[in-house]
LUMMAR-249034 format. One record per atom (N, C-alpha, C, O): x, y, z; atom name. Coordinates in nm, 4 decimals, padded with zeros to 6 digits, m for minus. Atoms other than C-alpha are relative to their C-alpha. Layout:
! LUMMAR-249034
(site (X, Y, Z), "CA")
...
This chain:
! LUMMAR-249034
(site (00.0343, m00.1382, m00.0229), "N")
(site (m01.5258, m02.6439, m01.3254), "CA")
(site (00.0288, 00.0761, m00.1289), "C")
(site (00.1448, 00.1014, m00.1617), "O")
(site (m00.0112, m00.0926, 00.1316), "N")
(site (m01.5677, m02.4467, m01.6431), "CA")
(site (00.0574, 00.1532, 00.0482), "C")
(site (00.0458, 00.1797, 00.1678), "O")
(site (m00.1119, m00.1524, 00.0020), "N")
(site (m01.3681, m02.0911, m01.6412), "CA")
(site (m00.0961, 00.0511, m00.1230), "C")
(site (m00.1231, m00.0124, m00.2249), "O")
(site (00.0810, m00.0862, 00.0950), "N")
(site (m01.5972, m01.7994, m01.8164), "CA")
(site (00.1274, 00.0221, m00.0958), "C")
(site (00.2456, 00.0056, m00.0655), "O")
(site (m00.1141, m00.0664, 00.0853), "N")
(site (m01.4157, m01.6643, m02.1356), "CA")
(site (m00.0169, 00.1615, 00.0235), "C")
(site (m00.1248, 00.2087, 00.0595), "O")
(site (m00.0043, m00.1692, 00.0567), "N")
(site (m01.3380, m01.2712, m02.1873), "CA")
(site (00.0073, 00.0673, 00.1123), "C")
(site (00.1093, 00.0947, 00.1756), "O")
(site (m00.0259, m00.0649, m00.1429), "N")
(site (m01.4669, m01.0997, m01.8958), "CA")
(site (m00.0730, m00.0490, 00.1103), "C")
(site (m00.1451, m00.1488, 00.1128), "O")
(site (00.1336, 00.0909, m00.0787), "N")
(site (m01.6366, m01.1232, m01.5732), "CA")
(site (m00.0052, 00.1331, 00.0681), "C")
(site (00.0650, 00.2296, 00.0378), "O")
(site (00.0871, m00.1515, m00.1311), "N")
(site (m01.8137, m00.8421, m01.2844), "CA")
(site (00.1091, m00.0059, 00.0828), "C")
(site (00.1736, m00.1059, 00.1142), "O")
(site (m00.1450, 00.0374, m00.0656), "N")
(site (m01.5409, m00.7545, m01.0977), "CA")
(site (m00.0616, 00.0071, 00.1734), "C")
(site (00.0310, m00.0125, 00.2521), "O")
(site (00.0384, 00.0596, m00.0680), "N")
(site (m01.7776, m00.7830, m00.7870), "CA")
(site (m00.0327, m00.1634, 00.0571), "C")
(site (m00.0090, m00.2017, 00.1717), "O")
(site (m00.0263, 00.1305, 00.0416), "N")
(site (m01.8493, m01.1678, m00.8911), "CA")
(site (00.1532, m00.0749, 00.0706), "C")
(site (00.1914, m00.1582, 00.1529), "O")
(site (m00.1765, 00.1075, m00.0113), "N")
(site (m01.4637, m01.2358, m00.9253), "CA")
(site (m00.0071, 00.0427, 00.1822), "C")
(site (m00.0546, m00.0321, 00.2676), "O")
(site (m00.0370, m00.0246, m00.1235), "N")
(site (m01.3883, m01.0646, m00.5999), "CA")
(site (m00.0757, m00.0683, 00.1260), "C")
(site (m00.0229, m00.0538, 00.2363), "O")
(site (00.0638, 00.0410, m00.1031), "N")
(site (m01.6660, m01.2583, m00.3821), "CA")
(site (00.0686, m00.1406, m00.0776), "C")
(site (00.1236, m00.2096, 00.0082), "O")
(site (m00.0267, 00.1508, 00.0401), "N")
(site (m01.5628, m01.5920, m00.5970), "CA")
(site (00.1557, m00.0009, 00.0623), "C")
(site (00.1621, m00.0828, 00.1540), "O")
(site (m00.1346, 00.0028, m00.0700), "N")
(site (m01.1740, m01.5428, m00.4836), "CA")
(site (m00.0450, 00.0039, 00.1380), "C")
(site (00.0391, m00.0653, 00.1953), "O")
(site (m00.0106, m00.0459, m00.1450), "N")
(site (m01.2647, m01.4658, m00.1416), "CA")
(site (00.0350, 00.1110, 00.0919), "C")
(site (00.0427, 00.1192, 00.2145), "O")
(site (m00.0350, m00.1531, m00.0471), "N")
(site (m01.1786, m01.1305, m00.0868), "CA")
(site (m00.1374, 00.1032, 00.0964), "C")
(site (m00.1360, 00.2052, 00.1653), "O")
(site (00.1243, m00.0703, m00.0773), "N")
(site (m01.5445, m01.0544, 00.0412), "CA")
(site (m00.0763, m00.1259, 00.0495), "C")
(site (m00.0572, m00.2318, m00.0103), "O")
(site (00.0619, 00.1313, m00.0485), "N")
(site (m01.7703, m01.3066, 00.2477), "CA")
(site (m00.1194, 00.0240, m00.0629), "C")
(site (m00.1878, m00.0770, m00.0463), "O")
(site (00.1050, 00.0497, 00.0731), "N")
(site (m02.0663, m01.2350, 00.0359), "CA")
(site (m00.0020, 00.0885, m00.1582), "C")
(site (00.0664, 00.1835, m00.1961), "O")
(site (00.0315, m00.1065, 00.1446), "N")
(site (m02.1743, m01.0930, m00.3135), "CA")
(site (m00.0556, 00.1201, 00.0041), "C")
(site (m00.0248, 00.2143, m00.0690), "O")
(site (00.0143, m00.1438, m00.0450), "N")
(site (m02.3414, m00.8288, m00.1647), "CA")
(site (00.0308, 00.1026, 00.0696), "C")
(site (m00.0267, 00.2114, 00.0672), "O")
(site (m00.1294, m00.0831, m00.0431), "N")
(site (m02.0828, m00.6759, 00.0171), "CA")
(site (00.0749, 00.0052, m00.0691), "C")
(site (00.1652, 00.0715, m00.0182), "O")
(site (m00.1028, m00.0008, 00.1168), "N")
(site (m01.8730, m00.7077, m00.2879), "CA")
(site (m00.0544, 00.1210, m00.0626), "C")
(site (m00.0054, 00.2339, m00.0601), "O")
(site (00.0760, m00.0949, 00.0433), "N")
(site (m02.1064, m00.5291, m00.4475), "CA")
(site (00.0079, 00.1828, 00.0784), "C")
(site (00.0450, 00.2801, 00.0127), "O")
(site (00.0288, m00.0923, m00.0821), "N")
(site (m02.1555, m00.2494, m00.1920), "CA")
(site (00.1197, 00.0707, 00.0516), "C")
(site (00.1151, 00.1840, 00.0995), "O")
(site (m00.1251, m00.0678, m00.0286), "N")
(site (m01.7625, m00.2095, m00.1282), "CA")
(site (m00.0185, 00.1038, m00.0827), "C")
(site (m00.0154, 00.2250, m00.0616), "O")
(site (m00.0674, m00.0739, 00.1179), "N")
(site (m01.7506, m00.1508, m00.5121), "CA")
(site (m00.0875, 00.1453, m00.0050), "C")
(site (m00.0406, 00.2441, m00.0615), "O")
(site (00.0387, m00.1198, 00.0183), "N")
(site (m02.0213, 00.1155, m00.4637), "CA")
(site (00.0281, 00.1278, 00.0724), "C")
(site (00.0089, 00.2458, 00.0429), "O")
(site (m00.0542, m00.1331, m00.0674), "N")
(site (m01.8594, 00.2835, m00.1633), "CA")
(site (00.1356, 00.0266, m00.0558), "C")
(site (00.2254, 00.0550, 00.0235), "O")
(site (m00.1136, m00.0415, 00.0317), "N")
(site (m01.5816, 00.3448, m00.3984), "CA")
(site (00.1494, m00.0769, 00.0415), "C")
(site (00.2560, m00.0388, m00.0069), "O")
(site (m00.1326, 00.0710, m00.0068), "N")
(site (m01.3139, 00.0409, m00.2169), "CA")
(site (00.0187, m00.0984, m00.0641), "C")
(site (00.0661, m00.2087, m00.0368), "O")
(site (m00.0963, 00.1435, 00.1084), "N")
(site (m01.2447, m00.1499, m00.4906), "CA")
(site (00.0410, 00.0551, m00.1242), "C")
(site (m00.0619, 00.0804, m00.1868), "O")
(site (m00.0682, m00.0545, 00.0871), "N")
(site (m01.0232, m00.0058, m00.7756), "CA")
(site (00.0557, m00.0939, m00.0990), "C")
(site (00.1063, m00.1974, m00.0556), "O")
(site (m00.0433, 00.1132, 00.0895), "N")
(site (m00.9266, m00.1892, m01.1037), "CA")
(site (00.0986, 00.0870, m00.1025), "C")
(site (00.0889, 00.1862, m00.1748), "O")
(site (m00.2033, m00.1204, 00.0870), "N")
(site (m00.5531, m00.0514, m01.2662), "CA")
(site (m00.0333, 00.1250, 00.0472), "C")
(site (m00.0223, 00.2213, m00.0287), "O")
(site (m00.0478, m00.1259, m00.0072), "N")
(site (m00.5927, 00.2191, m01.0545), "CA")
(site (m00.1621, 00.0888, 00.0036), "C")
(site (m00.2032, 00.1762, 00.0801), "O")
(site (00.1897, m00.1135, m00.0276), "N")
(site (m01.0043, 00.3576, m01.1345), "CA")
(site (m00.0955, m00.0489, 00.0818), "C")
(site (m00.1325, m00.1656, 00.0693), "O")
(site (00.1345, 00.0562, m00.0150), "N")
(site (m01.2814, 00.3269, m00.9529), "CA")
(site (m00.0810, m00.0671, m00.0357), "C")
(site (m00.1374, m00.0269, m00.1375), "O")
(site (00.0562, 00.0457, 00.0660), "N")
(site (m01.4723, 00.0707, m00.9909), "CA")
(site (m00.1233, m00.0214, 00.0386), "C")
(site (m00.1474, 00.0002, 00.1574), "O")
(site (00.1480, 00.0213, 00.0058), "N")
(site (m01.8645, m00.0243, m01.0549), "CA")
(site (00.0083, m00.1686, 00.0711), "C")
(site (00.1101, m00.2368, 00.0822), "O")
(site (00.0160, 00.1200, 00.0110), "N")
(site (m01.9964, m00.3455, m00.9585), "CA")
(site (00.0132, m00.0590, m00.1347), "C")
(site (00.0913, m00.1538, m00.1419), "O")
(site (00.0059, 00.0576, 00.1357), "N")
(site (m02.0490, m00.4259, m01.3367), "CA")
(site (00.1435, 00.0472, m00.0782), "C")
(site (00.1532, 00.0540, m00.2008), "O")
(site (m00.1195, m00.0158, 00.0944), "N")
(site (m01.6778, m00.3319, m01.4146), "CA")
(site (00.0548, m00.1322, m00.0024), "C")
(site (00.0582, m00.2063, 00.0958), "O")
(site (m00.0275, 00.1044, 00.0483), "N")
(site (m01.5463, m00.6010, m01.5965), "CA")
(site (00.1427, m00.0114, 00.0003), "C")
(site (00.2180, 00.0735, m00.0473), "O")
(site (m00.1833, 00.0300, m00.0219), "N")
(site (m01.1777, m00.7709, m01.5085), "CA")
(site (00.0473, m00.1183, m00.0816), "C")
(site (00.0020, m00.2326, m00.0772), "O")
(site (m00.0834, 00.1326, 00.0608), "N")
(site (m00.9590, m00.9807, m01.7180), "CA")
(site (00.1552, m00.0198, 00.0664), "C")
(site (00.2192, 00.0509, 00.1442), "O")
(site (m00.1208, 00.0452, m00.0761), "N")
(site (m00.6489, m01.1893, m01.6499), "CA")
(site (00.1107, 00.1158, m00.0450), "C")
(site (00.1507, 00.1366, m00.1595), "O")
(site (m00.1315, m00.0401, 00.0122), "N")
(site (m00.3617, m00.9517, m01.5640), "CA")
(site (m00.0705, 00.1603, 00.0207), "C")
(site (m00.0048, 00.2591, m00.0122), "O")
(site (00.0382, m00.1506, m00.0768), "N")
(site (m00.5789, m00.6305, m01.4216), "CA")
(site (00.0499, m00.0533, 00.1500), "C")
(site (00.0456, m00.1644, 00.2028), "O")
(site (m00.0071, m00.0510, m00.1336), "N")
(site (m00.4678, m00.4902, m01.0889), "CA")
(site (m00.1566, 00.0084, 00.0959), "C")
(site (m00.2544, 00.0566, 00.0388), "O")
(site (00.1081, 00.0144, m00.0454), "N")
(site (m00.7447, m00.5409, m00.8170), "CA")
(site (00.0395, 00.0564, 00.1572), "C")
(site (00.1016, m00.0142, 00.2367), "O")
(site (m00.0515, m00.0495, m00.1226), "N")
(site (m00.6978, m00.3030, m00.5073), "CA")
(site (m00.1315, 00.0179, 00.1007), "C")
(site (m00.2315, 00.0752, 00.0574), "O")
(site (00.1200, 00.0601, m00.0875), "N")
(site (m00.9463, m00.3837, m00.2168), "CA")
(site (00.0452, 00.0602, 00.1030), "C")
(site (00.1612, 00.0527, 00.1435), "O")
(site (m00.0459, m00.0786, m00.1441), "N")
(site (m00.9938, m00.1462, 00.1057), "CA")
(site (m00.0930, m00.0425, 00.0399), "C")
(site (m00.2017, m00.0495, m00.0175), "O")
(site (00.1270, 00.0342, m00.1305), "N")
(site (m01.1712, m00.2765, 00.4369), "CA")
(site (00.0774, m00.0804, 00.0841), "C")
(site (00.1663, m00.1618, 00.0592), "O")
(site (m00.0479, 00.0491, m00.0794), "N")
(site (m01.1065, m00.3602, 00.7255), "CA")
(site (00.1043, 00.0573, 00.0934), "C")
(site (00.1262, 00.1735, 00.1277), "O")
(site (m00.1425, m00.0904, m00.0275), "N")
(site (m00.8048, m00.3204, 00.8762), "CA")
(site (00.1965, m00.0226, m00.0891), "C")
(site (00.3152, 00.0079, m00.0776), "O")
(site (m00.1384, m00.0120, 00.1356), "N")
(site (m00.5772, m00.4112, 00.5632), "CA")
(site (m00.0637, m00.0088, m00.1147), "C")
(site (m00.1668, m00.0745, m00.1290), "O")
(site (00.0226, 00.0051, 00.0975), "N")
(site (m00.5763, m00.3243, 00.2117), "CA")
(site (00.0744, m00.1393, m00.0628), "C")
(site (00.1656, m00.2146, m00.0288), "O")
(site (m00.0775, 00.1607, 00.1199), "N")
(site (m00.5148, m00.6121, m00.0773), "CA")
(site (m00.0066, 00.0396, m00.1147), "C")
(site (m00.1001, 00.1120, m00.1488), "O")
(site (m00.0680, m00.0487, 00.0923), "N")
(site (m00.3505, m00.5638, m00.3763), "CA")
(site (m00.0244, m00.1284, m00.0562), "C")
(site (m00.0356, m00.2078, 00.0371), "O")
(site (00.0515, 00.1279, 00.0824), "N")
(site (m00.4392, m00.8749, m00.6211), "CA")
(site (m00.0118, 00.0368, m00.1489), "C")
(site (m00.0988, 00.1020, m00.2067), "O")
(site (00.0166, 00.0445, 00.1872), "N")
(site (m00.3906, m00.9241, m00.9893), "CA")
(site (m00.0495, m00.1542, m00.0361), "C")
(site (m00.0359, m00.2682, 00.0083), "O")
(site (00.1243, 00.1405, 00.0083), "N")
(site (m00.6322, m01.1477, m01.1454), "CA")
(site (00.0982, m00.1457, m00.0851), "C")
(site (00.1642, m00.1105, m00.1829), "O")
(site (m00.0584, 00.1138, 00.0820), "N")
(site (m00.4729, m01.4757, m01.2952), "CA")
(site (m00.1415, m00.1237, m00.0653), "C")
(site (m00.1546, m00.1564, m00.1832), "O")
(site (00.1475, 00.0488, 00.0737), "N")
(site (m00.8277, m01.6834, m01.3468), "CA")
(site (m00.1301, 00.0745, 00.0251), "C")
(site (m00.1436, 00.1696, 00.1021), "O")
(site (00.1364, m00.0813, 00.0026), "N")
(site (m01.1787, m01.5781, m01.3923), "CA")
(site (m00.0782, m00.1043, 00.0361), "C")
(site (m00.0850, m00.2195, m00.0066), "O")
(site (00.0885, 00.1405, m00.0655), "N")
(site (m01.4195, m01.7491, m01.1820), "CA")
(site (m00.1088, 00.1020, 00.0179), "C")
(site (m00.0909, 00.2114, 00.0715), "O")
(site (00.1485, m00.0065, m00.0876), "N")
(site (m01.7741, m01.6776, m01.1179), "CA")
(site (m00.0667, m00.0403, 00.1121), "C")
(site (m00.1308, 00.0281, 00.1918), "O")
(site (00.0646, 00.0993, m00.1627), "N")
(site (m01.8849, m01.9313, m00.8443), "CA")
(site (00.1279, m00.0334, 00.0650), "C")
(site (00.2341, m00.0853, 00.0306), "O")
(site (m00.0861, 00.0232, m00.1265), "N")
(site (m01.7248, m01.9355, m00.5399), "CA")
(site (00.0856, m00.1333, 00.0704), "C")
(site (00.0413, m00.2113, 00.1547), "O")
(site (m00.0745, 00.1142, m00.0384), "N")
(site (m01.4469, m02.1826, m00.4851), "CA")
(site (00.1090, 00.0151, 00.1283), "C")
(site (00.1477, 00.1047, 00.2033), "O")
(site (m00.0862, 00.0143, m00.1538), "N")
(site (m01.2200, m02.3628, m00.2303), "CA")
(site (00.0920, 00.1087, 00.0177), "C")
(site (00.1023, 00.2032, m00.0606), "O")
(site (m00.1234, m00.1504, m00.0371), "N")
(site (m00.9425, m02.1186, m00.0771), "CA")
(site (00.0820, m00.0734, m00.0576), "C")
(site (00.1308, m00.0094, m00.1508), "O")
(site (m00.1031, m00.0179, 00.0984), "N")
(site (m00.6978, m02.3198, m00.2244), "CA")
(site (00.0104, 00.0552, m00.2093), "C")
(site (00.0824, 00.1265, m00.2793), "O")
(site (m00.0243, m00.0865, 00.1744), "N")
(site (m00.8056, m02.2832, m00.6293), "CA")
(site (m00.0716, 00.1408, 00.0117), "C")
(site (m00.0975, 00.1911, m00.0976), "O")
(site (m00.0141, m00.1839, m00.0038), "N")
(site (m00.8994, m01.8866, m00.5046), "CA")
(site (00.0798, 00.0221, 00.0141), "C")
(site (00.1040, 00.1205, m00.0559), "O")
(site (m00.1816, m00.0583, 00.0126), "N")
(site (m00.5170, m01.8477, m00.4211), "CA")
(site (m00.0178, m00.0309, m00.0795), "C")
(site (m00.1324, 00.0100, m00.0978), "O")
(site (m00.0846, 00.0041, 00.0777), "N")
(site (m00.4087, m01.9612, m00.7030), "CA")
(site (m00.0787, 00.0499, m00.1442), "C")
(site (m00.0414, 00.0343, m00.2605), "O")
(site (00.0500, m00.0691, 00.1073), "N")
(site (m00.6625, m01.7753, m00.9006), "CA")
(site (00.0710, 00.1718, m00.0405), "C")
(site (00.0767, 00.2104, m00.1573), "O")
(site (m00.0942, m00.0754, m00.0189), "N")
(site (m00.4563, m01.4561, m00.8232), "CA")
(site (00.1116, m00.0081, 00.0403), "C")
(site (00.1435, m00.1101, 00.1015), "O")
(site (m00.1244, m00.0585, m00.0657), "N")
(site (m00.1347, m01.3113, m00.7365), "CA")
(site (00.0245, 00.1332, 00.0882), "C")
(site (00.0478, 00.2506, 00.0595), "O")
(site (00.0007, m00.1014, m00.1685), "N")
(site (m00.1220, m01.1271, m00.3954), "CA")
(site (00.0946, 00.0973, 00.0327), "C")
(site (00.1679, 00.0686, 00.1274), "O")
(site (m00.1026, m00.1073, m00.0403), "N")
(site (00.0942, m00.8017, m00.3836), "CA")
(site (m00.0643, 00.0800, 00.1087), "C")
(site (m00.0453, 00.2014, 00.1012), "O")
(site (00.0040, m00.0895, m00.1097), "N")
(site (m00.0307, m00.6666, m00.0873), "CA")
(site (00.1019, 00.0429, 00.0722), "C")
(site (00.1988, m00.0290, 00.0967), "O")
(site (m00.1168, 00.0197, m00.1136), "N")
(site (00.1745, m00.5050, 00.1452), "CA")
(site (m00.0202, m00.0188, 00.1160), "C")
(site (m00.1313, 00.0118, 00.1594), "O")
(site (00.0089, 00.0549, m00.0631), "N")
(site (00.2611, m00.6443, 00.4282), "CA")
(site (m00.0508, 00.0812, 00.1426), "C")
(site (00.0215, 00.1676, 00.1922), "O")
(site (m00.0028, m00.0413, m00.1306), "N")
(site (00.0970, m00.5545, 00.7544), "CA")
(site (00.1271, 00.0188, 00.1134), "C")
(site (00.2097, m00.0603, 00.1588), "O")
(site (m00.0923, m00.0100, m00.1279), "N")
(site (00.2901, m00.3833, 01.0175), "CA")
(site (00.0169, m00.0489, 00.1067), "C")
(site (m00.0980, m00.0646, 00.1481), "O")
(site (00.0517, 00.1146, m00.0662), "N")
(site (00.3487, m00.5964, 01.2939), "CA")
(site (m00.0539, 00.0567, 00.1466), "C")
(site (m00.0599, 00.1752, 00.1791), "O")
(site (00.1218, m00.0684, m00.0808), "N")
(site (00.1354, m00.5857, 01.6008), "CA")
(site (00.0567, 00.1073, 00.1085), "C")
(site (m00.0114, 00.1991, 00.1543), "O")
(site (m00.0560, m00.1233, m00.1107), "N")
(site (00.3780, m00.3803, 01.8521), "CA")
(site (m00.0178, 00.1221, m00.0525), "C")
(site (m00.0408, 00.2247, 00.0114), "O")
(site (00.0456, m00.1875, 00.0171), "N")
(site (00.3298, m00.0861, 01.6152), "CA")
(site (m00.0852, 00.0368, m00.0310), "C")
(site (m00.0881, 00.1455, m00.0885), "O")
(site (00.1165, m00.0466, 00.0720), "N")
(site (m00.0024, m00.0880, 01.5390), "CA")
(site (m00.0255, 00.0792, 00.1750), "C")
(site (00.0321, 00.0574, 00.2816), "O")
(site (00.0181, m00.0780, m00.0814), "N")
(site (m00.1565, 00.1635, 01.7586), "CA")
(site (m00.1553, m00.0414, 00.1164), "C")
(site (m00.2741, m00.0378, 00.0844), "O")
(site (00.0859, 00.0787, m00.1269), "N")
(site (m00.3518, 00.0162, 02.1030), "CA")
(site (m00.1724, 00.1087, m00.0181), "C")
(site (m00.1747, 00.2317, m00.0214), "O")
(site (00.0970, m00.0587, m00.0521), "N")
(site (m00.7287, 00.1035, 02.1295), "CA")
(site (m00.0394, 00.0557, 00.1356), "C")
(site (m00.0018, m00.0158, 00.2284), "O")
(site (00.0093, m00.0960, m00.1326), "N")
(site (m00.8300, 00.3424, 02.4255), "CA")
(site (m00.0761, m00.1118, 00.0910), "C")
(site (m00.1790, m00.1729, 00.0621), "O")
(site (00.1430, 00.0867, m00.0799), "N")
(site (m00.9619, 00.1332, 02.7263), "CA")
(site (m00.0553, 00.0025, 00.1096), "C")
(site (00.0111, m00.0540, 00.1965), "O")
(site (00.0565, 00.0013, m00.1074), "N")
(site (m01.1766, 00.1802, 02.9795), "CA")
(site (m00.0870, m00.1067, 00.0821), "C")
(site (m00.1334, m00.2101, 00.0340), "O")
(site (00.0283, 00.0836, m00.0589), "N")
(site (m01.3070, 00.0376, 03.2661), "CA")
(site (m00.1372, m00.0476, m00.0357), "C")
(site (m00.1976, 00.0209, m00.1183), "O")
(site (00.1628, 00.0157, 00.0256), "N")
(site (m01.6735, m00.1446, 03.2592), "CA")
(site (m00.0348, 00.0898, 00.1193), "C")
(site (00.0226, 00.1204, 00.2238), "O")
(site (00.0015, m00.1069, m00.1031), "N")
(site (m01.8842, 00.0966, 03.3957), "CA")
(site (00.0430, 00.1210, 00.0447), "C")
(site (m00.0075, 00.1788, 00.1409), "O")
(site (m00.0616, m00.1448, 00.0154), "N")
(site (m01.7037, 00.3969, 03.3706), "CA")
(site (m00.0781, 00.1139, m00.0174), "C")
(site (m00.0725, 00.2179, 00.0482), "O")
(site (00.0875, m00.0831, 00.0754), "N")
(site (m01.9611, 00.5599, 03.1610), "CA")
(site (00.0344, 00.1057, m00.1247), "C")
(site (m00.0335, 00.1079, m00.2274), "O")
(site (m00.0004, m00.1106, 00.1718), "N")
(site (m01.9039, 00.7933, 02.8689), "CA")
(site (00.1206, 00.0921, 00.0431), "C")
(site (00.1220, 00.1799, 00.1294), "O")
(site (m00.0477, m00.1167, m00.0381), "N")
(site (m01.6205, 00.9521, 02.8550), "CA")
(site (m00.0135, 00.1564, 00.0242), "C")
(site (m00.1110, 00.2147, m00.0231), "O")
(site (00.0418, m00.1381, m00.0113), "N")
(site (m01.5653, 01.3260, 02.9741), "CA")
(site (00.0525, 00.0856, m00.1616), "C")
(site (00.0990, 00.0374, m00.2648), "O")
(site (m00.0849, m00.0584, 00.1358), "N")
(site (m01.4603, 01.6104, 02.7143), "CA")
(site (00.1971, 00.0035, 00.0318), "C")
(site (00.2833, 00.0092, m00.0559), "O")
(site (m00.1043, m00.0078, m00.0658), "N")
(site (m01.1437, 01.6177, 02.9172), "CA")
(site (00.1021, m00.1465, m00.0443), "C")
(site (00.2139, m00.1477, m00.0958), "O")
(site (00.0061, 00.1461, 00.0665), "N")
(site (m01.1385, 01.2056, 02.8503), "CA")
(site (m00.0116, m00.0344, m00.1485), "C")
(site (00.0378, m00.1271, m00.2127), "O")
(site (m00.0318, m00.0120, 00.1519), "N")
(site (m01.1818, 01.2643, 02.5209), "CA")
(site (00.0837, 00.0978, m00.1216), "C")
(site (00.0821, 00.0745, m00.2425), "O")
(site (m00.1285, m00.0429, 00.0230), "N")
(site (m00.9100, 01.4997, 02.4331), "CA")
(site (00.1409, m00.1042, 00.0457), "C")
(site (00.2204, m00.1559, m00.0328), "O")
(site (m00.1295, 00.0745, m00.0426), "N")
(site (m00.6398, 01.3114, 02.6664), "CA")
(site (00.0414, m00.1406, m00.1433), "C")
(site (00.1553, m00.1685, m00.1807), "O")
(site (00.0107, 00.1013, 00.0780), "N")
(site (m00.7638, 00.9939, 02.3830), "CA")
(site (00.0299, 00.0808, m00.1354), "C")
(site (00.1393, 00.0506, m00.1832), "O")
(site (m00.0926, m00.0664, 00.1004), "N")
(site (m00.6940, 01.2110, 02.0941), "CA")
(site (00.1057, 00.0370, m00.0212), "C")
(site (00.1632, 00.0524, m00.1290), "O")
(site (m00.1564, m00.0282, 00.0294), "N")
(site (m00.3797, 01.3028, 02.2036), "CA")
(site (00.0831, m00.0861, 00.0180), "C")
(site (00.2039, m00.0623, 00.0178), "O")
(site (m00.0802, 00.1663, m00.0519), "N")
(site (m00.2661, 00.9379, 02.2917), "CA")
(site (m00.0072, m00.0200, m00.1864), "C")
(site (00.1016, m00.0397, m00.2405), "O")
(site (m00.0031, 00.0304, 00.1257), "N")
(site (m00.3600, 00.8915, 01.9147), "CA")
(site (00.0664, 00.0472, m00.0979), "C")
(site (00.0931, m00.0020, m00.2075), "O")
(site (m00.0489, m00.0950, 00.1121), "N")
(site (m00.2124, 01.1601, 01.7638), "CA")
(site (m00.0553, 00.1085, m00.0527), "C")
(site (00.0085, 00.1943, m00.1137), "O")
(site (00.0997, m00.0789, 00.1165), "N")
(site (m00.5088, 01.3501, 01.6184), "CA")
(site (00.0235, 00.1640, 00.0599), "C")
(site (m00.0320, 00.2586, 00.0041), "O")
């Protein structure tokens, strides 16, 4: 497996690590603005070398990743770990994450009444 020299798309790296299941959702994070490199916004065509910060939002956890190799084509999950170093922080664990609202099947749409009581179970 050859390793590019200098730089690479920091969409590329991020679908070749595994951080996205395709290149064009890599792409399309970086254009809705969730993917950040030391901190800026980044393009699809922003270019990452070993030892940038790589901060990734979606889902329901962010990832924090500094680059250690530069890969283009998409490899196994083990040489994608060990192409970075993973500072994310750690998910909270599941008792405090906060329960989705649930209703019965059939219920139908909640009321406005039903949909206040659910805002205020949430917090909002």
């Amino acid at each position: 497996m050859a390793e590019p020299q200098g730089r690479v798309r920091v969409d590329a790296w991020t679908w070749a690590v595994r951080l996205f299941p395709t290149r064009s959702a890599a792409g399309a994070a970086c254009r809705a603005g969730h993917v950040r490199v030391n901190g800026d916004r980044a393009k699809p065509a922003t270019q990452v070398v070993p030892g940038d910060e790589v901060q990734v939002r979606g889902g329901a956890r962010e990832r924090l990743v500094v680059v250690q190799r530069l890969l283009v084509k998409r490899v196994s999950a083990e040489v994608a770990q060990a192409s970075y170093l993973d500072r994310s922080p750690v998910p909270p664990p599941r008792d405090q994450v906060a329960l989705a609202a649930h209703r019965d099947r059939g219920a139908g749409r909640p009321t406005k009444r039903d949909r206040r009581a659910i805002e205020r179970l949430r917090g909002h």
